[in-house]
Backbone as a chain_set.jsonl record, in Angstrom:
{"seq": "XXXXXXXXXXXXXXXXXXXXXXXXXXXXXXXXXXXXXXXXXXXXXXXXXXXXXXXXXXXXXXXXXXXXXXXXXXXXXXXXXXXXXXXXXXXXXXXXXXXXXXXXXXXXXXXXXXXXXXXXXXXXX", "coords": {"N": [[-16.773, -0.232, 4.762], [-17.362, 1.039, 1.246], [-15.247, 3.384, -0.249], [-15.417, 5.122, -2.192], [-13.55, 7.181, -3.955], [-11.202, 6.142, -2.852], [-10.79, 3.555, -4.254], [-10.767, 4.507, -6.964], [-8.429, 5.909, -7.276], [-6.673, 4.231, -6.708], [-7.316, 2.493, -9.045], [-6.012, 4.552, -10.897], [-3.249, 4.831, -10.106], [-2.063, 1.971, -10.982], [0.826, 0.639, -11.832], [3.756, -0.766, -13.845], [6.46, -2.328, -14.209], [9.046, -1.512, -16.38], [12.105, -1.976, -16.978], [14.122, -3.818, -15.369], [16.941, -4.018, -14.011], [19.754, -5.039, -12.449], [20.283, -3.171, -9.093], [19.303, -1.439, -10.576], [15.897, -0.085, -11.053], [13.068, 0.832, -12.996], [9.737, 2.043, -13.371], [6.544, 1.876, -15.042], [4.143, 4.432, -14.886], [1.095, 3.893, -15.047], [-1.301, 5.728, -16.802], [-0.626, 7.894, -15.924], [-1.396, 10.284, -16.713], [-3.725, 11.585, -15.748], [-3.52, 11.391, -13.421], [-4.252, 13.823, -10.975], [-3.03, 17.107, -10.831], [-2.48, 18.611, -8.703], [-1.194, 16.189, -7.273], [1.774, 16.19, -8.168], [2.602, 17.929, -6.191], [3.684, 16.706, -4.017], [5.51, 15.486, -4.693], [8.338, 14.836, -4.181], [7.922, 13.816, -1.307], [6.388, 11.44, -1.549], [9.085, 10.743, -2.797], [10.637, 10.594, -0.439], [8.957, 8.784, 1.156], [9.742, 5.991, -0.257], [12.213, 5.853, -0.469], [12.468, 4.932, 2.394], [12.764, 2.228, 2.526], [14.717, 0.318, 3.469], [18.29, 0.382, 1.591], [17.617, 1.463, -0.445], [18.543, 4.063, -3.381], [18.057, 6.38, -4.681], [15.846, 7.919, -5.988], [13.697, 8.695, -8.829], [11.498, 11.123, -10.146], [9.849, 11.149, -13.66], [7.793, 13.163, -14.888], [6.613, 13.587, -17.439], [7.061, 11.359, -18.609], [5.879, 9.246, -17.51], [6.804, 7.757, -15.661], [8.85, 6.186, -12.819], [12.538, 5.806, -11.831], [14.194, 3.937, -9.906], [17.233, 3.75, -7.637], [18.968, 1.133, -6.093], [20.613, -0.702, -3.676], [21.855, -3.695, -4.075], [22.778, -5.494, -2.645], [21.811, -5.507, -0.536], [18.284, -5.705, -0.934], [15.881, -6.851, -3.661], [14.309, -6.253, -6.799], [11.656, -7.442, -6.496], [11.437, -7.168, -3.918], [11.223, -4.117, -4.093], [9.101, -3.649, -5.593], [7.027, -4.98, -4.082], [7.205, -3.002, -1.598], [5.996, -0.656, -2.927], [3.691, -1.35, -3.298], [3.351, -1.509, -0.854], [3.126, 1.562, 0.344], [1.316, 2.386, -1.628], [-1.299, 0.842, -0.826], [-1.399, 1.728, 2.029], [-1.494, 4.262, 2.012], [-4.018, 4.645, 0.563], [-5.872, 3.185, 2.269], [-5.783, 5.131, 4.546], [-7.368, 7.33, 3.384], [-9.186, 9.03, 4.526], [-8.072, 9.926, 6.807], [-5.866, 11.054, 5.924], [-6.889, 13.083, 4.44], [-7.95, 14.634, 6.886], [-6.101, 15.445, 7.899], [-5.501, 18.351, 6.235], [-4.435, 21.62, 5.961], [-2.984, 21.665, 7.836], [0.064, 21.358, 9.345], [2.799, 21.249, 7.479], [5.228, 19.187, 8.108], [4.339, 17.794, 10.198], [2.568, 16.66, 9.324], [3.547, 14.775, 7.5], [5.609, 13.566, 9.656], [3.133, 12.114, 10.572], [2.263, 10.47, 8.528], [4.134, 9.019, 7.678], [5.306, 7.298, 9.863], [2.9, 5.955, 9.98], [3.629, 4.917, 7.853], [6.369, 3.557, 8.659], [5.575, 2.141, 10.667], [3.825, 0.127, 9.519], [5.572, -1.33, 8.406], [7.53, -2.431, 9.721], [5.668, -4.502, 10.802]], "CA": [[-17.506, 0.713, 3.94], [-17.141, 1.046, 0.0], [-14.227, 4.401, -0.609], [-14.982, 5.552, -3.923], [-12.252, 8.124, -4.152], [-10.112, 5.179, -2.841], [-10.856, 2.696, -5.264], [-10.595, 5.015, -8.614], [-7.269, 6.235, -6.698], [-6.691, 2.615, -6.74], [-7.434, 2.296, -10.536], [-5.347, 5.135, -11.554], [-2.026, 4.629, -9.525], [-1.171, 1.353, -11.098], [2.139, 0.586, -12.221], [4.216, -1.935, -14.097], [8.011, -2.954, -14.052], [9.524, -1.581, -17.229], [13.248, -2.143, -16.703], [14.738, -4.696, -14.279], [18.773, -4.461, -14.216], [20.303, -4.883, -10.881], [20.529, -1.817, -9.126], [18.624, -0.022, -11.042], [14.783, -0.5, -11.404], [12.147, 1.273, -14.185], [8.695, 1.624, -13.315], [5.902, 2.792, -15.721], [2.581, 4.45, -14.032], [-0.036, 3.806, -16.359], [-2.59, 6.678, -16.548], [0.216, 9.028, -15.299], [-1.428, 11.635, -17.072], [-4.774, 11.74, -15.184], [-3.197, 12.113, -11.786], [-4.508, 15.517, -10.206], [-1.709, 17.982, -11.104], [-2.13, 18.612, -6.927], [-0.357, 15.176, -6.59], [2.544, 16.198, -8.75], [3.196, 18.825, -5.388], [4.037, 15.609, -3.011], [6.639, 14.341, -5.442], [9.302, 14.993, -2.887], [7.261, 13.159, 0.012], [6.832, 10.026, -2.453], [10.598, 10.185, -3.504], [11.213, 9.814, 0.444], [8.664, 7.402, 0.937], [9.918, 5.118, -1.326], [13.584, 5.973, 0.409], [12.204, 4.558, 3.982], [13.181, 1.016, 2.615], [16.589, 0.079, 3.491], [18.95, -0.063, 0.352], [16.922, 2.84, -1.335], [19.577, 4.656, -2.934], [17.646, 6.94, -5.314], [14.532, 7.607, -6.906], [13.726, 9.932, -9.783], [9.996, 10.549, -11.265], [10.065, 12.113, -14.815], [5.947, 13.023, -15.151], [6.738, 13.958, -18.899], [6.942, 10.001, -19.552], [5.301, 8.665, -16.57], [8.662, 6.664, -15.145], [10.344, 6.332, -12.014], [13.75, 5.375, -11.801], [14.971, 3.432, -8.8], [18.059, 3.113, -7.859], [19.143, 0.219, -4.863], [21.779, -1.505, -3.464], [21.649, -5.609, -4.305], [23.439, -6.452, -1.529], [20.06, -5.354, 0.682], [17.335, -5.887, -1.469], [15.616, -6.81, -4.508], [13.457, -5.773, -7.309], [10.724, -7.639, -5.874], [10.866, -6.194, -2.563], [10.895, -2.232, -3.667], [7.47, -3.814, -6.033], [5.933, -5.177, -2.715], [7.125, -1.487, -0.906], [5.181, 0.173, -3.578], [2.192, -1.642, -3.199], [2.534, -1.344, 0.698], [2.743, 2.183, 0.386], [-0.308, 2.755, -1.776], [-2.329, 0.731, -0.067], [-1.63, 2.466, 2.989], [-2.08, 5.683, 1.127], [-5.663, 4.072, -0.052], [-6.543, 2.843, 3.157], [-5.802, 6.004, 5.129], [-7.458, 8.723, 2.754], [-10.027, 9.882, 5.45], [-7.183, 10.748, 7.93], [-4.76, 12.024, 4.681], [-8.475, 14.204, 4.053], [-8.722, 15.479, 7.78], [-4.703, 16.469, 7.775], [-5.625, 19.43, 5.419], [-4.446, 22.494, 6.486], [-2.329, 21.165, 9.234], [1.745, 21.814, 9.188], [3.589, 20.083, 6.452], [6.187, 18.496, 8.976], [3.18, 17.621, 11.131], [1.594, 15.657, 8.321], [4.63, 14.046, 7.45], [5.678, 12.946, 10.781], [2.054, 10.934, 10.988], [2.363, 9.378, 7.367], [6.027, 8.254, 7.57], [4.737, 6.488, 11.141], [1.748, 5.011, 9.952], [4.363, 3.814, 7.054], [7.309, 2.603, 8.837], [4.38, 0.472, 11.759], [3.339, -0.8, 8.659], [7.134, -1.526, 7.399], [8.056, -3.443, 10.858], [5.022, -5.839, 10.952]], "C": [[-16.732, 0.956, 2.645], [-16.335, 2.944, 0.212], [-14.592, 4.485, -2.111], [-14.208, 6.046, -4.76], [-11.361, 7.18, -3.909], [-10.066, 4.412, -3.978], [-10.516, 3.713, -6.566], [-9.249, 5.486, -7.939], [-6.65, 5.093, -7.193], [-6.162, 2.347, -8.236], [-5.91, 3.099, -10.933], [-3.698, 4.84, -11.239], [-1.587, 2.815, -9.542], [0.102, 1.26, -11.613], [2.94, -0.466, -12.954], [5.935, -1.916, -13.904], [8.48, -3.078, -15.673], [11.055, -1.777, -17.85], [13.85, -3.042, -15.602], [16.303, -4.784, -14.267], [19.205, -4.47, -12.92], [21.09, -4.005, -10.691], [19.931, -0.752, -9.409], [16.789, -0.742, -11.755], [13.823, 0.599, -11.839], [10.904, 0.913, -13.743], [7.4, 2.583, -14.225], [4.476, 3.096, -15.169], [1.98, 4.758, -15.037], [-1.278, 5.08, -15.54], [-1.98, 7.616, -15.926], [-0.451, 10.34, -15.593], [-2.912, 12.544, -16.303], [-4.861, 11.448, -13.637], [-3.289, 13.222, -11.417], [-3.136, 15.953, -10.451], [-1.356, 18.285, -9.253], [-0.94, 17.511, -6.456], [1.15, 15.185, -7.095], [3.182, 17.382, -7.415], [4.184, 17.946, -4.133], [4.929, 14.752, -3.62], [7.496, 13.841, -4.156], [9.017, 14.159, -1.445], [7.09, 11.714, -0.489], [8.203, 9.684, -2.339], [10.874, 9.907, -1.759], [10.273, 8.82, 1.351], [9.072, 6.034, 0.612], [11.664, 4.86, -0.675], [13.686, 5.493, 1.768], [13.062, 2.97, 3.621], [14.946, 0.758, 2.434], [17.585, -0.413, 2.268], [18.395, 0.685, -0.673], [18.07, 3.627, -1.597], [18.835, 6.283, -3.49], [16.378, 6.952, -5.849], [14.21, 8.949, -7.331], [12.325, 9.868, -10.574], [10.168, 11.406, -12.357], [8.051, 11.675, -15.024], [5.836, 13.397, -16.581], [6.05, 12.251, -19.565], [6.086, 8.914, -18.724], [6.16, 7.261, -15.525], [8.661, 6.872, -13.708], [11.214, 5.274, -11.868], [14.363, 5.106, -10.426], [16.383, 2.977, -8.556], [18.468, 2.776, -6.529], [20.266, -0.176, -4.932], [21.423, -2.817, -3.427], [21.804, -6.019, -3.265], [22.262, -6.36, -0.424], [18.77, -5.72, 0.273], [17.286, -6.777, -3.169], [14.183, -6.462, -5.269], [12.053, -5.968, -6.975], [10.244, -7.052, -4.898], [10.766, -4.709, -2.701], [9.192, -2.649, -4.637], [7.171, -3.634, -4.793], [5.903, -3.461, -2.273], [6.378, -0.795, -1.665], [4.016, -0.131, -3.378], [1.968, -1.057, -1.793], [2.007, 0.421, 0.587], [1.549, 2.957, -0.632], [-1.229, 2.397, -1.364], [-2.55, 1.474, 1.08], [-1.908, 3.872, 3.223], [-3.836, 5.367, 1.145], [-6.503, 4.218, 1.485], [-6.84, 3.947, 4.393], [-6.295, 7.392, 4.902], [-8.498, 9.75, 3.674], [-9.065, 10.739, 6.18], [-6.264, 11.555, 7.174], [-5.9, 13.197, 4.736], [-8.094, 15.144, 5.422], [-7.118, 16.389, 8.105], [-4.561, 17.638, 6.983], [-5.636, 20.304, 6.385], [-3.694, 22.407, 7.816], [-0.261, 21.779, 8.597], [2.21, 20.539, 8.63], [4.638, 18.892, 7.07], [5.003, 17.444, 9.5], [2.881, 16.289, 10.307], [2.694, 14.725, 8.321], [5.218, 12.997, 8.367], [4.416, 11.973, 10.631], [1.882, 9.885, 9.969], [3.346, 8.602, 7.493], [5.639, 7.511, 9.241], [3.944, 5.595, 10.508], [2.828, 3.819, 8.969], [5.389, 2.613, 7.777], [7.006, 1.521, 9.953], [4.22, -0.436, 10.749], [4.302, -1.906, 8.394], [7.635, -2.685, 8.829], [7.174, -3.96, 11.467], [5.477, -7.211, 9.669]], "O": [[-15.514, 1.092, 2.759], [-17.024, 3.719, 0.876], [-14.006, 3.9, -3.022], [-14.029, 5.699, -5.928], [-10.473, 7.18, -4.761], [-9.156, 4.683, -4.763], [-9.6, 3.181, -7.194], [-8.619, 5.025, -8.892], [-6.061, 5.184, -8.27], [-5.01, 2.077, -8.577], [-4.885, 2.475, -11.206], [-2.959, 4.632, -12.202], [-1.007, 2.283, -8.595], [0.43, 2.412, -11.9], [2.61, -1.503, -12.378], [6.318, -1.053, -13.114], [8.432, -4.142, -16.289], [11.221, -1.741, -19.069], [13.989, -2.275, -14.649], [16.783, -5.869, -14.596], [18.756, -3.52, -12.278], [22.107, -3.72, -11.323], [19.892, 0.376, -8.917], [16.613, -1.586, -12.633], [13.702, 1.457, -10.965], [10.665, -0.289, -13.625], [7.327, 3.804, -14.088], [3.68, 2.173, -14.995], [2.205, 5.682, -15.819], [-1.793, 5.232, -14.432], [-2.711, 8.344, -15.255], [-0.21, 11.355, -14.94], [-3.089, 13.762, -16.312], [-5.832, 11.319, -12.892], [-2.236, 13.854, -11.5], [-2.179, 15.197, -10.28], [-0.257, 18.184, -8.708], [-0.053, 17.724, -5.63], [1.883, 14.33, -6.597], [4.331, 17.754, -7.654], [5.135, 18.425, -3.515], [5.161, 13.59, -3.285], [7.374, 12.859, -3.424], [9.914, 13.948, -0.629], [7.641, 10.815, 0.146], [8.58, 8.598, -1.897], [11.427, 8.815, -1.623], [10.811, 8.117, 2.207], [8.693, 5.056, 1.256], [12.145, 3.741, -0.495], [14.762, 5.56, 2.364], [13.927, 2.592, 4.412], [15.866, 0.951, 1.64], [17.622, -1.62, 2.027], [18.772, 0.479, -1.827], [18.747, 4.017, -0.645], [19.037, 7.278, -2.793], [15.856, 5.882, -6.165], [14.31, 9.997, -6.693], [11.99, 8.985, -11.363], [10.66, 12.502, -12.089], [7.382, 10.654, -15.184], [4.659, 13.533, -16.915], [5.183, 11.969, -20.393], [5.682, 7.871, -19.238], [5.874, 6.203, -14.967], [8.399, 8.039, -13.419], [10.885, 4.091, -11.786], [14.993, 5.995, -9.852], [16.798, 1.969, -9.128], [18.464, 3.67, -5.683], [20.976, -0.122, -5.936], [20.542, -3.089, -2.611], [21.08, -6.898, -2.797], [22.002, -7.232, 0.404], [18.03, -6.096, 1.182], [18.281, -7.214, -3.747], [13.123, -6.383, -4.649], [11.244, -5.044, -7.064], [9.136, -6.533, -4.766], [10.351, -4.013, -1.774], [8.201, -1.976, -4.354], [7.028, -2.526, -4.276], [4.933, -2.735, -2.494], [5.82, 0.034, -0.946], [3.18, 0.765, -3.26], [0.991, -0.4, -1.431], [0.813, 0.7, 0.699], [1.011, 4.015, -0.306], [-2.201, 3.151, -1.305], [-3.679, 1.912, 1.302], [-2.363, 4.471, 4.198], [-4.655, 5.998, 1.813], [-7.397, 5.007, 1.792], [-7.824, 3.826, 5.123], [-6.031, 8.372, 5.597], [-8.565, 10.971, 3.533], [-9.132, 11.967, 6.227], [-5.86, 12.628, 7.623], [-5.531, 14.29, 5.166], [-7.92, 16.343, 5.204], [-7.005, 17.571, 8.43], [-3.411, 18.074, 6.97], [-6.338, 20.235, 7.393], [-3.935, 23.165, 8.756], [0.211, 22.408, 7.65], [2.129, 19.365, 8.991], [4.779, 17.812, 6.495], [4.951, 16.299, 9.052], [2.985, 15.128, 10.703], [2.726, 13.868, 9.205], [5.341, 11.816, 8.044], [4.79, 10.803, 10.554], [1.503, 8.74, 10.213], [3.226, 7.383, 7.371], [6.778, 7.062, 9.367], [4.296, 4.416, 10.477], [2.93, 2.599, 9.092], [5.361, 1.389, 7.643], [7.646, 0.504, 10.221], [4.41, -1.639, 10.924], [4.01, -3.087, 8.206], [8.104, -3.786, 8.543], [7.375, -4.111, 12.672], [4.969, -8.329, 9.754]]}, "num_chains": 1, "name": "protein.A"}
């Protein structure tokens, strides 16, 4: 079944790769500025999102410029693989927005616990 809210979700939350230095990776979210101000409350749940992948050392969003700033360890990863991790976790963001929808109003831990699952099943197929 066609997600409409997914898909323009979709649209808005792309991203590109504005910095590449090893160690430290730059990403610019295009259309940063027409992200629901609501989603600017889940920074903190992103930044450890994004921290599930092994060799995550840091990550910093500045919503002024529309950035975040990654910072990894080489010796575990590379720039490629925290891309891919970004994609996984928006798609799985995308693909899950009914059950993200019916978690409203539920306990913030609660929620958490079932996202960071659905992520890290995803993360060890």
């Amino acid at each position: 079944m066609f997600n409409f809210k997914a898909s323009i979700l979709n649209l808005l939350f792309k991203f590109e790769v504005v910095s590449d230095l090893p160690g430290r990776l730059r990403i610019k979210v295009n259309n940063y500025k027409k992200i629901p101000k609501e989603a600017v409350n889940f920074q903190n749940q992103a930044m450890e999102a994004v921290k599930r992948l092994d060799g995550v050392k840091t990550v910093k969003f500045n919503f002024v410029i529309g950035t975040v700033l990654i910072g990894y360890d080489c010796d575990k990863l590379d720039s490629k693989t925290i891309v891919n991790w970004l994609n996984t976790i928006k798609r799985l963001a995308l693909d899950n927005m009914d059950l993200i929808n019916s978690l409203e109003g539920k306990d913030e831990e609660e929620v958490i616990d079932i996202l960071f699952d659905i992520l890290d099943t995803s993360a060890s197929k």
